[in-house]
C-alpha positions as CSV (number, residue, x, y, z in Angstrom):
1,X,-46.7,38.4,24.2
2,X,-47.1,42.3,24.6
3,X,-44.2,43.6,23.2
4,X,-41.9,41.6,25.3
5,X,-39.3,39.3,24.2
6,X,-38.0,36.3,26.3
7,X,-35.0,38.2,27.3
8,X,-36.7,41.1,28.4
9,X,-39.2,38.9,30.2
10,X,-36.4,36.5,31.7
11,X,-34.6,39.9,33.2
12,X,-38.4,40.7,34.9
13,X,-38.4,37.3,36.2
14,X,-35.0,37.8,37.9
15,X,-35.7,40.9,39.3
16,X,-38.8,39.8,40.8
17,X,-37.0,36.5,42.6
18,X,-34.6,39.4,43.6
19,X,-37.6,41.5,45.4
20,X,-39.8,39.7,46.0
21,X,-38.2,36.4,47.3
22,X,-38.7,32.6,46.3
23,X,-41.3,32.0,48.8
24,X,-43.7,34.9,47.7
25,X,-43.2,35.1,44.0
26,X,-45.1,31.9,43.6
27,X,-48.0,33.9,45.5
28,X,-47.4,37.1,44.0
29,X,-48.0,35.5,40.1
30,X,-50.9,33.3,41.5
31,X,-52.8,36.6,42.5
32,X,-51.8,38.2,38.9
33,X,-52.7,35.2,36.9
34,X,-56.5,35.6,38.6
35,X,-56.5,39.5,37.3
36,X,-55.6,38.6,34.3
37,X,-57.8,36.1,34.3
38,X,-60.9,38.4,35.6
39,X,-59.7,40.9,33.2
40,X,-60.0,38.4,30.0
41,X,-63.4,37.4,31.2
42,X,-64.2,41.3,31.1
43,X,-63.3,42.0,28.6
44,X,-65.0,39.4,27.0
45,X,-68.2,39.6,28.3
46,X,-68.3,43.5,27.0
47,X,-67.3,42.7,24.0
48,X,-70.6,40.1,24.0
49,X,-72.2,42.5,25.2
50,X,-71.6,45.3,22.3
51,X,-72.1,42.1,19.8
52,X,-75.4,41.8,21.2
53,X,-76.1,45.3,20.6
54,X,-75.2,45.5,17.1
55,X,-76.7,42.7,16.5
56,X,-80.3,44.0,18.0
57,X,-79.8,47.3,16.6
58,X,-79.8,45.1,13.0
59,X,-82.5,43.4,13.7
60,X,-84.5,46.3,14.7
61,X,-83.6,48.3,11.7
62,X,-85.2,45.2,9.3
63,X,-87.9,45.3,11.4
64,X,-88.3,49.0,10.7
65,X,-87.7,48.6,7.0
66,X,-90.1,45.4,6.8
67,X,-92.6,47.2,8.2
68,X,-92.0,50.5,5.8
69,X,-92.1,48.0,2.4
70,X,-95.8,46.4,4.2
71,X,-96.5,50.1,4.3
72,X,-95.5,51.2,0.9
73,X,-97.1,48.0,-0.7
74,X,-100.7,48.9,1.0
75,X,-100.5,51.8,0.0
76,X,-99.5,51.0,-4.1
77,X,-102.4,48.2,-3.5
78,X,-104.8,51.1,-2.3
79,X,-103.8,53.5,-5.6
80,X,-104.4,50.7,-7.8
81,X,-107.7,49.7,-6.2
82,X,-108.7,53.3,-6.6
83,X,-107.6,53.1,-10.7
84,X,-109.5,50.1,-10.9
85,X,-112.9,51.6,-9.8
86,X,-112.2,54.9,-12.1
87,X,-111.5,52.9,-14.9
88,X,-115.0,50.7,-13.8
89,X,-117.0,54.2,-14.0
């Protein structure tokens, strides 16, 4: 858990009794367990939110490359039309 080992985070824990007092560390790791919380769900729901974005920015680019292929084959369909009514004459 970050970096810290249950020694490290036993001697924090003691400290913090030591400050901050029995009757207000209870309150005092409430309030930081609701930041870390908030945080979490912030994190999160960027991340989502650049996920979305890739994903769009996919989409968008098979549109774009759909739409190039339709283009190309029209046009090869075109050419060979155009053969087809030389070859006719």
């Amino acid at each position: 858990m970050f970096g810290i080992g249950m020694q490290e985070l036993l001697v924090i824990f003691v400290i913090a009794l030591l400050v901050l007092g029995p009757k207000r560390l209870p309150e005092v790791a409430r309030a930081l367990g609701r930041g870390v919380r908030e945080f979490r769900k912030a994190t999160s729901e960027i991340k989502e939110s650049v996920d979305l974005e890739g994903h769009l920015r996919e989409i968008e680019q098979e549109v774009i490359s759909e739409d190039l292929s339709s283009e190309k084959k029209e046009e090869q369909r075109k050419i060979e039309e155009k053969k087809t009514e030389e070859n006719k004459v």
